[in-house]
Each structure stands twice: as C-alpha cells, then as structure tokens.
C-alpha positions in Angstrom: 112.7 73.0 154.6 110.0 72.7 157.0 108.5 69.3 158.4 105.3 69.4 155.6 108.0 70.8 152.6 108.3 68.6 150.0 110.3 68.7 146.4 108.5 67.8 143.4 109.4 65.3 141.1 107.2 63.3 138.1 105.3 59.8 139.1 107.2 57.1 137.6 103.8 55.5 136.4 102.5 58.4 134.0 99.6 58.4 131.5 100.8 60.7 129.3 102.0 58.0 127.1 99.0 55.7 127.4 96.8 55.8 124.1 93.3 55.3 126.4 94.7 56.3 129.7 92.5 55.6 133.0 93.7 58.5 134.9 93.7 56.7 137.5 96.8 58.6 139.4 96.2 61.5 137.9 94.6 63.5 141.5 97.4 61.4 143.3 99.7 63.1 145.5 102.5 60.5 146.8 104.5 60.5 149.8 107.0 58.2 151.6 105.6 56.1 154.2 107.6 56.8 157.2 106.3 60.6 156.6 103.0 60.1 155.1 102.3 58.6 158.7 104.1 61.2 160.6 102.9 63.7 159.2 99.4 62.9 159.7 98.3 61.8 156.5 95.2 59.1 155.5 95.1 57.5 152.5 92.3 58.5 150.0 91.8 61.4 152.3 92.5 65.0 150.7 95.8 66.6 151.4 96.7 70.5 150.3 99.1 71.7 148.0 100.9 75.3 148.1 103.7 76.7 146.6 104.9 80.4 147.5 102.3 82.0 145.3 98.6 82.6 146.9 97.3 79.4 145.0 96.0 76.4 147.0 95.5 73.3 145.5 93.3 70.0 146.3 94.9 66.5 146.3 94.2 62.4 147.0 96.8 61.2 149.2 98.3 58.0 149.2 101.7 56.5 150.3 104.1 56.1 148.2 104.7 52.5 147.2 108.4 53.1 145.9 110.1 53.3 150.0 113.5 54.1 148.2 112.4 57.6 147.3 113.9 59.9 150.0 111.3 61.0 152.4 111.2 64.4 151.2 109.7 63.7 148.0 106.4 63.8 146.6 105.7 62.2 143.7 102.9 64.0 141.3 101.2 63.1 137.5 101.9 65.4 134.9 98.0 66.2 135.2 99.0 68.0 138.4 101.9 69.5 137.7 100.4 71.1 134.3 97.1 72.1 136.7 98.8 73.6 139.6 102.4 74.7 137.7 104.7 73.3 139.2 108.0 72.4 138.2 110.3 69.4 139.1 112.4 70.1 142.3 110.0 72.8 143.2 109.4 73.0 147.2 106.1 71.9 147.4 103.7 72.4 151.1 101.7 69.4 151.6 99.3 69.2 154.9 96.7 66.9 155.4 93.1 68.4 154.0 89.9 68.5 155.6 88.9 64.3 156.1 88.1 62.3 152.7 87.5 63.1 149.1 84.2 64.9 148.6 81.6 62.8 145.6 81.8 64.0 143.1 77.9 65.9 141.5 78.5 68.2 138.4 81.9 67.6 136.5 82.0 70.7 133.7 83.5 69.8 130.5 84.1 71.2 127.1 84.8 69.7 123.9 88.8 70.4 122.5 88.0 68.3 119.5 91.1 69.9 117.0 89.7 68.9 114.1 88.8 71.8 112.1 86.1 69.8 109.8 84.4 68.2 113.1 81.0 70.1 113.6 79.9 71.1 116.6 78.3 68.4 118.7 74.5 68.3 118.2 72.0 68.7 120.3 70.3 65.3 120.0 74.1 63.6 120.7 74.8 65.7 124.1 73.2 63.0 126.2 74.8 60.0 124.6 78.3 61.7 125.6 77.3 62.6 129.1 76.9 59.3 129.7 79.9 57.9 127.8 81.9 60.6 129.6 80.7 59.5 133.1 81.7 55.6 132.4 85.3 57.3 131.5 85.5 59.5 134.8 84.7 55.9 136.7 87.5 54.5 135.1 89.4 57.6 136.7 87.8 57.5 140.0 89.3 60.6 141.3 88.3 63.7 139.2 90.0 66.4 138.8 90.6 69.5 136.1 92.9 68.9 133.1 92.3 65.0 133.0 91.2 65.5 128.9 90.0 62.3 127.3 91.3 62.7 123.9 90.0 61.3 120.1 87.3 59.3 121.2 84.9 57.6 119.0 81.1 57.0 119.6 78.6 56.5 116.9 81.0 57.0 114.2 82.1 60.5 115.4 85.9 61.1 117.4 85.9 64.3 119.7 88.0 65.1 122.5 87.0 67.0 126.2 88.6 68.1 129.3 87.5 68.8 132.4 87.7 72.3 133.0 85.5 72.7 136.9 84.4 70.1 139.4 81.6 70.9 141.9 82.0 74.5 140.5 85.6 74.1 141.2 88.6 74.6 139.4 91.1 73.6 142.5 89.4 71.1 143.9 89.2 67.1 143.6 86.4 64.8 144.0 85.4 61.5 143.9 83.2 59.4 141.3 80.0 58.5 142.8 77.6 56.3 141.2 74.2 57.9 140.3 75.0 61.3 141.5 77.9 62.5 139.3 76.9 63.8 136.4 78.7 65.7 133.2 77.9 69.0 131.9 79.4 70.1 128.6 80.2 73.8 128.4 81.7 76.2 125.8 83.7 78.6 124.8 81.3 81.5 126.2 81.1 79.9 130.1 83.3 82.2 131.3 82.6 85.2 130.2 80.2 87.7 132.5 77.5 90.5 131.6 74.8 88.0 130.9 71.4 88.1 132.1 70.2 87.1 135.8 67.7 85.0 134.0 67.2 81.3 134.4 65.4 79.9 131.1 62.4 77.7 131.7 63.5 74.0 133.3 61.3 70.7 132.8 59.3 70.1 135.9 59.8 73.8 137.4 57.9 76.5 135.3 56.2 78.0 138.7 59.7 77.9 140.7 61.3 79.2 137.7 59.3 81.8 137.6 59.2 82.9 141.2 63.2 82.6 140.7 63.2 85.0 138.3 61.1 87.6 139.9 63.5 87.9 142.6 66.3 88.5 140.2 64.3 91.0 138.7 64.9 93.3 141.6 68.4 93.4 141.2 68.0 95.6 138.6 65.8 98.4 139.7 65.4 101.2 142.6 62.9 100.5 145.3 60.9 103.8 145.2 57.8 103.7 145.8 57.5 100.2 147.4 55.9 99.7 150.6 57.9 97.0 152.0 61.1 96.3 149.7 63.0 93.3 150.3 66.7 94.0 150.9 67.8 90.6 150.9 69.9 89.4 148.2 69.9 85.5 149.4 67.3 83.3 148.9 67.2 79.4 149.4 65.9 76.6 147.2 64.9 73.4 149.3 63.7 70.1 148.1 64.4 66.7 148.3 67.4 64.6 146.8 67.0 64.3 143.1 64.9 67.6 142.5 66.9 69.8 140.5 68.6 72.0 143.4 72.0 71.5 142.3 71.4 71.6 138.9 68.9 74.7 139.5 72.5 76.4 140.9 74.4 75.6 137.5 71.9 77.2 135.3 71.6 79.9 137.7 76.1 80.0 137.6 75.4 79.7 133.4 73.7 83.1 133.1 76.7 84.6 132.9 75.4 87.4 135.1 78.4 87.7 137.4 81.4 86.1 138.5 80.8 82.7 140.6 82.2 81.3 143.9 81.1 78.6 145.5 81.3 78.0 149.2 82.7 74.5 149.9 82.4 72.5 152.9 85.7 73.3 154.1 85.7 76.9 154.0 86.6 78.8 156.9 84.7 81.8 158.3 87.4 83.8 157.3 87.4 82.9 153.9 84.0 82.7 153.8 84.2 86.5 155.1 86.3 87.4 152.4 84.1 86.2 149.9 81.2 88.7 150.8 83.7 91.3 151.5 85.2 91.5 147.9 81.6 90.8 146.4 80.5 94.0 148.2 83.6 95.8 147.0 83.9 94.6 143.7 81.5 96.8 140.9 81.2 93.7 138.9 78.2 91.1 139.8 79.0 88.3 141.9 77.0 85.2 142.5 77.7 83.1 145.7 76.3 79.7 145.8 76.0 77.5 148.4 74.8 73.9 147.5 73.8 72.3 150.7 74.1 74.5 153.0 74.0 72.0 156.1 77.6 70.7 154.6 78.5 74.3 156.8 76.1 74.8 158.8 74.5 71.4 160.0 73.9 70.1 163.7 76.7 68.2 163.4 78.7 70.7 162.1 82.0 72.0 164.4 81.9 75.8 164.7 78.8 75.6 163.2 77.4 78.6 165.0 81.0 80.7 164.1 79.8 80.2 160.1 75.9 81.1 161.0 77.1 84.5 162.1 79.7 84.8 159.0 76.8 84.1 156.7 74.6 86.3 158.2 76.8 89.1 159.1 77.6 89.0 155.0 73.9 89.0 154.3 73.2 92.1 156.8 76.1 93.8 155.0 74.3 93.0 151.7 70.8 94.0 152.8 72.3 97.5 154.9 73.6 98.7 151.4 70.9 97.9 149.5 69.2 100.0 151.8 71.8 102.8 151.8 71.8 103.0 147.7 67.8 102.4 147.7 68.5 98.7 145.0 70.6 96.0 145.7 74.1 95.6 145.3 75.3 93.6 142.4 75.5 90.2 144.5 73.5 87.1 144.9 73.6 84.8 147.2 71.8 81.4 146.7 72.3 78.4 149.0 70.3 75.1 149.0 68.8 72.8 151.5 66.6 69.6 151.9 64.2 71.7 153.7 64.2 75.4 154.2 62.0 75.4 158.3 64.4 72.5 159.3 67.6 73.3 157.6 68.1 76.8 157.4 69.0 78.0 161.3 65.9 81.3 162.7 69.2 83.3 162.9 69.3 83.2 158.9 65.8 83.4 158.5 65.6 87.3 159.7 64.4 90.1 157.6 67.3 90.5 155.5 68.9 87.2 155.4 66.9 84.6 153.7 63.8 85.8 153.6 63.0 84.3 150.5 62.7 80.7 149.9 61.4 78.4 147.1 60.6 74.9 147.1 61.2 72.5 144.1 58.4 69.4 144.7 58.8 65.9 143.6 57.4 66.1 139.9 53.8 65.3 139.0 52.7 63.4 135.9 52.7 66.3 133.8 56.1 67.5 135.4 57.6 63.7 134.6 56.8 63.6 130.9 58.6 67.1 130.4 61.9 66.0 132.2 61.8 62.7 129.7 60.9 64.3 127.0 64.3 66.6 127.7 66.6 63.9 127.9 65.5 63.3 124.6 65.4 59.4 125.2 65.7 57.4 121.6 62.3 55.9 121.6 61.1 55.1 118.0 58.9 58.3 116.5 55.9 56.4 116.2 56.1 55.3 120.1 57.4 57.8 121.5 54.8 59.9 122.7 52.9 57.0 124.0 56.2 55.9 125.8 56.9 59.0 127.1 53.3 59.2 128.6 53.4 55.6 129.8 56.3 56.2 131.4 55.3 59.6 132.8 52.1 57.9 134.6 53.8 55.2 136.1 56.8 56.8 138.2 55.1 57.8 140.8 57.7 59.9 143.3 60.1 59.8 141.0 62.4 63.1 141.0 64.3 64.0 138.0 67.3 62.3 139.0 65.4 59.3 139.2 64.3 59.5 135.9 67.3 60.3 134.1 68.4 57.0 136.5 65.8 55.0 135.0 66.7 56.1 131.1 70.3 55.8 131.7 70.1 51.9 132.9 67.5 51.5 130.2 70.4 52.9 127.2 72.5 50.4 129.6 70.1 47.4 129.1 69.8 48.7 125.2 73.5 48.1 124.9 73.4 45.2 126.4 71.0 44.0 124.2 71.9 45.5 120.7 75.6 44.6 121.0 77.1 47.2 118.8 74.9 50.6 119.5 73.5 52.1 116.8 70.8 54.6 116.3 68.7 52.4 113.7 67.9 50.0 116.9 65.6 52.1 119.4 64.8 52.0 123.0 61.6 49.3 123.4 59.8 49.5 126.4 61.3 46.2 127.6 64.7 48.3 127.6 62.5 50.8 130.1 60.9 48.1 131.8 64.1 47.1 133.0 65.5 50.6 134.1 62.2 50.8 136.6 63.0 47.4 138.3 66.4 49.0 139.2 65.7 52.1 140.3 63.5 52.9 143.4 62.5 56.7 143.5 65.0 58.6 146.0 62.2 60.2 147.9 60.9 56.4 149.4 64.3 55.0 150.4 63.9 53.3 153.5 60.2 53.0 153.5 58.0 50.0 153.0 56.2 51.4 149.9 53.5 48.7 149.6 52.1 47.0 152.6 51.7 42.8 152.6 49.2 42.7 149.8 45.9 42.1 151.1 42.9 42.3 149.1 39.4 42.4 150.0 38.2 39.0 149.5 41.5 37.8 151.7 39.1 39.7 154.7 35.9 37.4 155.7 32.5 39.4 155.8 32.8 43.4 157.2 30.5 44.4 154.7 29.5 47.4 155.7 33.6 48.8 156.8 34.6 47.6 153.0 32.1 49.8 151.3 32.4 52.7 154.1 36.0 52.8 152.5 35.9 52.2 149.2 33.3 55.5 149.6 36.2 57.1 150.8 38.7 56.7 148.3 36.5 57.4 145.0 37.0 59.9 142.9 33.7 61.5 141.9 33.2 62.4 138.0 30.9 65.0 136.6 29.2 68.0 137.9 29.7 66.3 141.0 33.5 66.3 141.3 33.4 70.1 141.5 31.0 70.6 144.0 32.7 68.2 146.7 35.7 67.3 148.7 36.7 64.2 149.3 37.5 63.8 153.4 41.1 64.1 154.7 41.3 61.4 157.6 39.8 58.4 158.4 39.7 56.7 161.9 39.0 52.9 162.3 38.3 52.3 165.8 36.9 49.0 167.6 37.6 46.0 170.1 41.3 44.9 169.6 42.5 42.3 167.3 39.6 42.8 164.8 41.4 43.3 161.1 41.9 46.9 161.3 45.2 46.9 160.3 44.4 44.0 157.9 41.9 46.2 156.2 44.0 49.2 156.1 46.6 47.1 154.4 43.9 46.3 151.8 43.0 49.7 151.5 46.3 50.6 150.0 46.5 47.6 148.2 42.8 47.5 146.3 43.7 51.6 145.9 47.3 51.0 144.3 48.7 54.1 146.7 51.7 54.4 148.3 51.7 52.9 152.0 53.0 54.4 154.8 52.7 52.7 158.4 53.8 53.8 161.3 52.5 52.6 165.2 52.2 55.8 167.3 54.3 54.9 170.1 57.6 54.5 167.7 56.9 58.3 167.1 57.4 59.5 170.6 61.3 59.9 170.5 62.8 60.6 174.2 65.0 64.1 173.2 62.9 67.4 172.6 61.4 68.0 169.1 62.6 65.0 167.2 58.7 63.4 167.6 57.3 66.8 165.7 60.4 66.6 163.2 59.1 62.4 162.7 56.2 63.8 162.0 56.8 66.6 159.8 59.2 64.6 157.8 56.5 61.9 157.5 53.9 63.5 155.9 56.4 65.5 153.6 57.5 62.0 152.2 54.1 61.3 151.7 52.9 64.0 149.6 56.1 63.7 147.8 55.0 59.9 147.0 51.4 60.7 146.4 48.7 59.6 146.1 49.8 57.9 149.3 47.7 56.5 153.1 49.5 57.4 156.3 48.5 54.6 158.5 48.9 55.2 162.2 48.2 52.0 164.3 47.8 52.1 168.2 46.9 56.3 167.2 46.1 57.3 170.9 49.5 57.0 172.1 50.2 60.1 170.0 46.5 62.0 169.5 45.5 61.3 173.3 43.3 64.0 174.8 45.5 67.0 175.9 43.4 67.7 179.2 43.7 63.9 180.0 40.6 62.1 181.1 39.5 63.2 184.4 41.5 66.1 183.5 44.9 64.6 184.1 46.5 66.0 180.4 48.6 64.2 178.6 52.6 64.5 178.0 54.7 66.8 176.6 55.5 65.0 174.2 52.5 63.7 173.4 50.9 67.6 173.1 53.5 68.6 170.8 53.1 65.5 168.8 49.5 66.2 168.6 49.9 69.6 167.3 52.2 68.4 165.0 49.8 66.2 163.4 47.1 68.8 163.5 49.2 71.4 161.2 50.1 68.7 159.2 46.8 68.0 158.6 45.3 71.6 158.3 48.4 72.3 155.3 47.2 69.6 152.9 47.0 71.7 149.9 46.7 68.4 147.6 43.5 67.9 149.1 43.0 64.0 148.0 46.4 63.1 147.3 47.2 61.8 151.2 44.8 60.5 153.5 45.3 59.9 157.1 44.3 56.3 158.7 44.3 56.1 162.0 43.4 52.9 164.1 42.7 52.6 167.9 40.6 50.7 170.5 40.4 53.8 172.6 38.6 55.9 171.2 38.0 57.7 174.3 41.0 58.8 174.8 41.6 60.7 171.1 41.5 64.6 171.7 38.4 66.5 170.5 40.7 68.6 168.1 40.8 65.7 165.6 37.0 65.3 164.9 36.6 69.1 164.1 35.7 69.5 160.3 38.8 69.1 157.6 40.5 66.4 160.2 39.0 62.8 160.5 35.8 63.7 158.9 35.4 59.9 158.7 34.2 57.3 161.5 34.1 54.0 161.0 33.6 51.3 163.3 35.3 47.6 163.1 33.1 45.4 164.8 33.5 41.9 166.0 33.6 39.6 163.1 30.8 38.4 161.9 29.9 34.9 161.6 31.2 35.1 157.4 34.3 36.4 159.0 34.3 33.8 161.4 34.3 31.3 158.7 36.5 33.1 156.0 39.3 32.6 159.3 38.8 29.2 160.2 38.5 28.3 156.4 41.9 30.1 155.7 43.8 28.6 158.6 42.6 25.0 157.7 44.7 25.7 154.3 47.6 27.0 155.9 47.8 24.6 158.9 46.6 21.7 156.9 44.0 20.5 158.6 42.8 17.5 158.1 39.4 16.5 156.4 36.4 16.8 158.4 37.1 20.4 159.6 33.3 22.1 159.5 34.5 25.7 158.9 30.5 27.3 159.3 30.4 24.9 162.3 33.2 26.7 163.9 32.3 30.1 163.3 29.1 29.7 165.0 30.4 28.0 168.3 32.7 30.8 168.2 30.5 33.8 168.6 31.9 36.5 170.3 35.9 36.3 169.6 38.1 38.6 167.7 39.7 38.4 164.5 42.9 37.5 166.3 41.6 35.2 168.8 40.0 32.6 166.3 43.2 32.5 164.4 45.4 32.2 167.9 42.5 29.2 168.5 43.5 27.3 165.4 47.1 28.3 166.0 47.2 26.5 168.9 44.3 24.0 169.3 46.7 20.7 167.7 49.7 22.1 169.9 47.5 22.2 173.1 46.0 18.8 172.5 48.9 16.9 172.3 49.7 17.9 176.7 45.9 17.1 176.9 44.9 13.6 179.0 43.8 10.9 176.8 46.4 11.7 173.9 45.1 14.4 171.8 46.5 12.7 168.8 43.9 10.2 168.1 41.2 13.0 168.9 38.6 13.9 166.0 40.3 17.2 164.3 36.8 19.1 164.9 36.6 17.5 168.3 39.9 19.5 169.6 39.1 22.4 167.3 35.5 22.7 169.5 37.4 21.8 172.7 40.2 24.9 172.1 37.4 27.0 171.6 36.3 26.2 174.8 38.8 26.6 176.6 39.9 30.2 175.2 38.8 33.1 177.2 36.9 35.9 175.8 39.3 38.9 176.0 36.5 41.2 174.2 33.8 41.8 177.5 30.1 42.8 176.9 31.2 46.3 178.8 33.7 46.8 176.1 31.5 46.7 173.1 28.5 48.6 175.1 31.4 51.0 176.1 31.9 51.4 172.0 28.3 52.0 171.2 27.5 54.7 173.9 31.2 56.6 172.5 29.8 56.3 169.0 26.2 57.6 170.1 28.1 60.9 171.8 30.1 61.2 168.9 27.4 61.7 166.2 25.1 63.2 168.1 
C-alpha cells in the first residue's frame, strides 16, 4: 500500500443506533495521529476519498482520538460508507483536499416519510420544516448526503427526510453556516430531465425573470433571419449578497431542462474542460452553473488566469457551433457574481462569452411585500395584509435573504414566547418587531446607516440654508410632480468650521434617509483604480439602500479642477476619481432616490464639469453664523460645560461677531481651562468675565479676504 492507502473499518462511535442522532461524525474521516500529521492533514479541513473505481469523494478530517488503531486505518460512519460504498477492509486513498470545509448555502432534501397514510406535505407547512430542518443540520454541523433525519414530529405530524445534494452536490461536504444555509425540499421528479428552460415567476424579480427567459428562448429556435444573433450560451446574474442569485440558479437547475453540473471552487481546468467537452458532445441538454464565479476566477485566485481561458475557450466552443448549426447547442451556461463590470474578467466579456448579463436589485417596497407574502409568514387573517404592508414599508435595503432573516428570528421569538407552538397562536407584530432589531439588511454592513442625530433646532439660526434644503428634498404632489425633477447634487460651500457637516447630518436625519459619509481624501487610495472602484462601489450601496444622501466632506480633494488653477491640472488619481464621480452621477436612473452632498471651503478649486446641468444643480452657501447661531452655541455649551449662573448667552454672541461655528465652541471649550494659567488666579474671575476675555484673546481664523473671496466666486458662478 502506498503512503496515503488506508483500510476501512466502522467508527466505533456510530449513530445508527441513536433514536435522535446528531450526526455529528457522520462527514468525519479519522486517521491516526502520527500519519494524519505526516501526511499533511488539518483538522476540519477537507480530505479526498477514492477507491479504484472513477468515484471521488469529499470528507472532514480529523485525528483520530483512539492512538491504538494502527496507523493505517481510517475510521468512517456508516453514513459514509453507505454514501461512497465502501466496505470494511477496503483500501481506501485519502489525500488532503483543497483547504477547509466550504459553508454550506442550499442543502436539497426530500421527504422518505414510509407511512403509506401520511399525505403529502402541504404547501402552507414547507416553511415551518425548512426551518426545523436547518436547526437539525446545526446539530450536525457537517452536512453531507445520506444523513436522513427519520420520524420526526412537528405540529402533530411525524415525517422523515434525507439529504439527497449539498451546494448542487451529491459528493461533496459542507459546513453549517448560520444565516446562509438554507433547505430545499425536492421530490420524486428532481431528477428527471426533458423539462422546460423556463423559470416560473419569483417574488421581487418579474423584470429579471423575464429577461431570463427570453434568453432561454433562443435555445430553441434557428437564427434565420436575424441581424445580429447572439451565439453565446452563458450569461451572468450579478447582485448583491441576499438577492436571489443562488436561489435564481436552483430554480433555473429545477426546470428539469437538462442535466446539471456545477463547477466548484476546487475544480481544475481540466476538469472544468471536461465539463464543456462532454456538454458539447452529449445530445442531451446540459446546464453548467457557476455560483460565484470569483470562487475560480477572483484576484486572489492562484491560476486564476489558466481557468479564464478554460472558461472561455468552453464558451467559444459553445458560441462556434452555434454558429456552425445556425441555433445553439443544447447547453447553458450560467455563472453568478456580485457585480458583472467588476467581477466578470474583459477576456469573458467578448462577443460570445458572456455577453449577456442581468442584474437582480435590492427589492423595492412593492418587491418586499411579495417575497413576505411567499414565505407565507402566520400572521393572523385579519392582520395580515396590514402586516405584510407595514412590514414591506419599513425594510428599507432589505434583500430577500434579509427578510426571510427577519421572519425566521420572529417564528424564533414566537416560540419563545408561545411555549408549545401551535398554529392557533399567531405571529403579532411584537414577534416582528423583534426579528428587525436583529437583523441589519446585508447590503449596509459596515456602514454608518444614520449619522449622530441632529435636528434642525439643535443648529442656531441659518435660516435661509435650512429652508434652501428642505426645498431640496420635497417631494412635489399634483400636476406639479410630473412636470419637474427634483435636482441630483447639492454643494454646501463656505468659510471652514461653519456647521456644514452639522447640517448635512440634519439633513439625513429630519429626511429619515439612509446616510452615507465619506471625506474625500479617504477616497484617494495609493494603487491604480481602487479610488474609481471606492467610488463605484459607493454609490451602488447607496442606491441599493435608497432613498439615501452621499455626503462628501473636504469634496475638492477628489472633484478639484482637472486643468489645475493657473493651469497646473490636478493628479491622476484625482482625474480618474473625478470621472468616476461624474458617470456615477450621469447613471442615476432613480432620479430622487440618492442625492449627492458635497461640502468644501474651496470652491475654487471644484472642476467646471460638476456645475453643468443634471450634476450639482444646487448652490448653497453656509455663511458665518449669525448672531441666533452665535447664541444657540454659547447657550448649548453653557449646558454641556456647566456653566455657572450669570453666563449672558446674547451678550456673548454679539462680542463675538465674526467667528465660526467651530471657533465659538473651541472659545468656551477652553476659556475656564486658559484662565486657570492666567495671572491673578482665574478661579475667582466672574464666569462672563473670562468668557469675554477668551473671546479676546482668540484670533479670527476667518479674514475679510476670505468671505469677499466667497462672494465674488458666488457672483461668477450665477452669472
């Protein structure tokens, strides 16, 4: 026997004789511990099984904890040995895989209930067993096919399933993963072929759908006549995490149309050549899926570029038959990516390769209440189109995952509460209420959604910018509403340290959108093209999350002038960030679902591009505060310092004519701090007497050149 040749025996610790059995061994393949290091093994890390027929085999492996076993033995659960037939004493292969257990998305199961008086499961009950079948795979942890969960009971009825595929596989093992492993319950008809390529209609996704189905209907007919056929039989879905792609892919696998294989992350170009090759010679349909694609083909990716040129030397092959026989061949080749200009490589975006592509959005409103209403939630009748709508208006960037998230921690908080489940206790809205604190939609992880919450009456006086905004943001009704459109940027600009980014922290907070704030110079990344990529991703996050602000603060370290003042241009970085932001801007098609604030104090120094129509229709100007602002500061930093009584707040505000925003509240910041070095002890000083004498003392930072240099920029501007 060879170093990696093992002999089979049985795992002393079986289930087989459990009555509720965990299945916690069950994917296990166990090896002494002398060889398990030798041989290159790491625990929890997959391993490969093979036996002299052409079969292969996925496995967890994990040292053996019994050292008395000779080192040549592997110990396996009779799950395994059932699954990949082996027999004990067998010689056995087993090499270390390709690095650690994959999660686990769509685990396929199908009822083996024996009862012959059992009826089939119901429509309206499907849900309630997904989810009962998901707490029992993360019991298992490591998921495999055969693990069958037999005679189990929920609301009053006892049926029995197995696991029959795991990411589309039926060799393979993966990992339970909290939030993203889902069950699907199939029948007796799954594996049968000669359907149609025809996915049904999908909450959330009638135009994609559609579209989808229009490609496949060219698989069906000759090209005569067309002008410009499309040969290509791949096409891509894109989206963000929780839209649908995956399950888009099952549904699409479901039709039945053709055999399915599913390229897996570890596939080598050879294999993955072999795929195509016996797709193309096969007569019978074949659909290839590839659920995230960058698993194979990403950055980070080793022979990343070896798999690009499989992939697309299998799609040529495709497309140069199709144009050979005048129709496409039988095969259909779907892969899936966060997004398709990003992900997908310009060596597989050539005529005949992925031409097609189709983008599933984060829900709207309309699209949210369909996806609820399919997971049939168990919301009293006379509620539950009210709950379904309440709920539906108030997950804003909320993907379908997400909601089925948010129903399946309210059933949890149901349970919780009921005791006992039963279906004469309903859902309530507290139940729901509870799944929305703990789920955050996918699409705004790792951003600040809200900003601090400012309101308007926490900014003193500026009149005139609170109502310029407030224009900004409301929504005209009536004849009116047709026959305008609202503007797509806004730029604040004015001396520094006067409450721009206060009031743009209002904005978002008095509008109740989704805030997104990011300074311009954190944008302009040192390596080529990640700046444009910020960028892109940026405002792709929020249109997902609308109605949303993009607030840009310091904005002419990224939108400077691109001939420089004087002529001296700026960066190249900077131009390509710029242009960036322009095309970002000019493909809103959501017109009033995003703006674009921008703050700077040098105006100046913006390029001329961004005040062309359909940019930053909007100027406003943040003066100096007032002598009302003045006050509103000095007021509010006598409550949070604690100033003592005698503090005249108007009295203040008029000695200090002529400071910022920023510099009246660095004045009280440090005005007590300062008087205690002072001569004389400042101590035992009057509280408005060192108040007076700090403001004295404090330099104005803001020059009369300054604001005159403001005015005459504001005169060019509009003139």
């Amino acid at each position: 026997m060879g170093r990696d040749d093992f002999k089979v025996r049985l795992q002393p610790q079986d289930v087989a004789g459990q009555k509720n059995p965990n299945y916690r061994n069950a994917a296990k393949i166990f090896i002494h511990p002398t060889t398990f290091a030798q041989g290159g093994f790491t625990t929890a890390y997959l391993c490969n099984v093979e036996t002299d027929g052409p079969s292969r085999w996925e496995a967890v492996a994990w040292p053996a904890p019994d050292k008395n076993v000779a080192n040549n033995i592997i110990s396996v659960s009779r799950i395994f040995q059932r699954m990949a037939g082996l027999e004990l004493g067998q010689i056995a292969r087993v090499t270390p895989g390709n690095g650690p257990v994959p999660d686990a998305g769509v685990v396929l199961m199908k009822e083996i209930t024996s009862d012959d008086d059992a009826a089939p499961l119901p429509p309206s009950e499907q849900t309630r067993w997904q989810y009962h079948l998901e707490s029992r795979l993360e019991l298992a942890e490591y998921i495999m096919v055969g693990i069958s969960f037999d005679e189990i009971v929920l609301n009053g009825s006892r049926r029995s399933f197995v696991v029959t595929s795991v990411n589309g596989r039926t060799d393979s093992v993966a990992k339970y993963a909290p939030g993203s492993t889902v069950v699907e319950l199939s029948n007796d008809d799954a594996n049968k072929t000669g359907g149609k390529l025809e996915v049904s209609r999908l909450p959330g996704m009638a135009r994609q759908i559609d579209e989808l189905n229009e490609f496949f209907d060219d698989f069906d007919i000759e090209f005569e006549g067309y002008t410009t056929p499309t040969y290509s039989c791949g096409i891509v879905v894109h989206g963000s995490h929780g839209t649908g792609k995956s399950m888009l892919l099952d549904h699409i696998a479901a039709t039945n149309w053709g055999r399915v294989v599913r390229l897996s992350y570890n596939d080598k170009p050879s294999t993955i050549q072999t795929y195509f090759k016996t797709a193309i010679e096969q007569r019978s349909p074949t659909i290839i899926l590839i659920d995230d694609i960058t698993k194979l083909i990403g950055k980070d990716q080793s022979g990343r570029q070896v798999i690009i040129e499989t992939i697309g030397q299998g799609l040529d092959d495709l497309a140069n038959k199709a144009r050979q026989q005048n129709m496409r061949p039988h095969v259909l080749v779907v892969a899936t990516c966060l997004d398709f200009l990003n992900d997908i490589p310009h060596a597989l975006q050539r005529p005949g390769r992925f031409e097609e592509h189709i983008a599933l959005p984060i829900p709207d409103a309309t699209g949210r209440k369909e996806i609820i209403r399919f997971h049939k939630p168990t919301f009293a009748p006379n509620v539950f189109d009210q709950y379904v709508s309440d709920l539906g208006d108030r997950t804003h960037a909320y993907t379908g995952a997400d909601l089925r998230k948010v129903l399946y921690r309210a059933t949890k908080a149901w349970r919780k509460r009921v005791g006992r489940p039963s279906t004469a206790q309903p859902l309530t809205w507290e139940d729901v209420t509870k799944g929305l604190q703990e789920v955050r939609p996918t699409a705004m992880h790792d951003i600040n959604l809200k900003p601090p919450t400012v309101h308007w009456s926490d900014i003193g006086g500026y009149e005139e910018v609170k109502v310029a905004l407030q224009r900004v943001l409301r929504k005209p009704t009536g004849p009116r509403a047709k026959m305008s459109k609202p503007p797509k940027g806004v730029l604040l600009y004015g001396p520094p340290g006067c409450s721009k980014t206060m009031t743009a922290q209002a904005m978002a907070t008095e509008s109740d959108f989704n805030f997104f704030a990011v300074k311009g110079g954190e944008l302009l990344n040192m390596y080529v093209g990640e700046t444009e990529r910020s960028i892109r991703n940026l405002f792709k996050r929020a249109r997902e999350a609308s109605p949303s602000i993009i607030f840009f603060d310091e904005f002419d370290s990224i939108a400077g002038s691109r001939s420089g003042p004087g002529g001296g241009g700026a960066s190249g970085n900077s131009v390509q960030a710029l242009t960036t932001l322009l095309t970002e801007m000019d493909g809103f098609e959501r017109i009033g679902e995003v703006f674009v604030l921008a703050a700077t104090n040098k105006p100046e120094l913006l390029d001329p591009a961004l005040r062309r129509p359909g940019r930053f229709d909007e100027l406003i100007y943040v003066p100096l505060p007032d002598a009302a602002a003045r006050e509103a500061i000095f007021a509010a930093k006598a409550r949070e310092l604690r100033f003592p009584d005698g503090v005249d707040a108007a009295e203040l505000a008029r000695r200090a004519e002529g400071y910022s925003g920023a510099e009246v509240a660095r004045i009280c910041d440090k005005a007590f701090w300062d008087a205690d070095d002072d001569d004389g002890g400042g101590e035992h000083a009057a509280p408005m007497d060192v108040l007076l004498a700090a403001i004295g003392k404090t330099p104005k930072l803001v020059t009369q050149d300054m604001l005159d240099h403001y005015r005459e920029w504001q005169e060019r501007f509009r003139s």
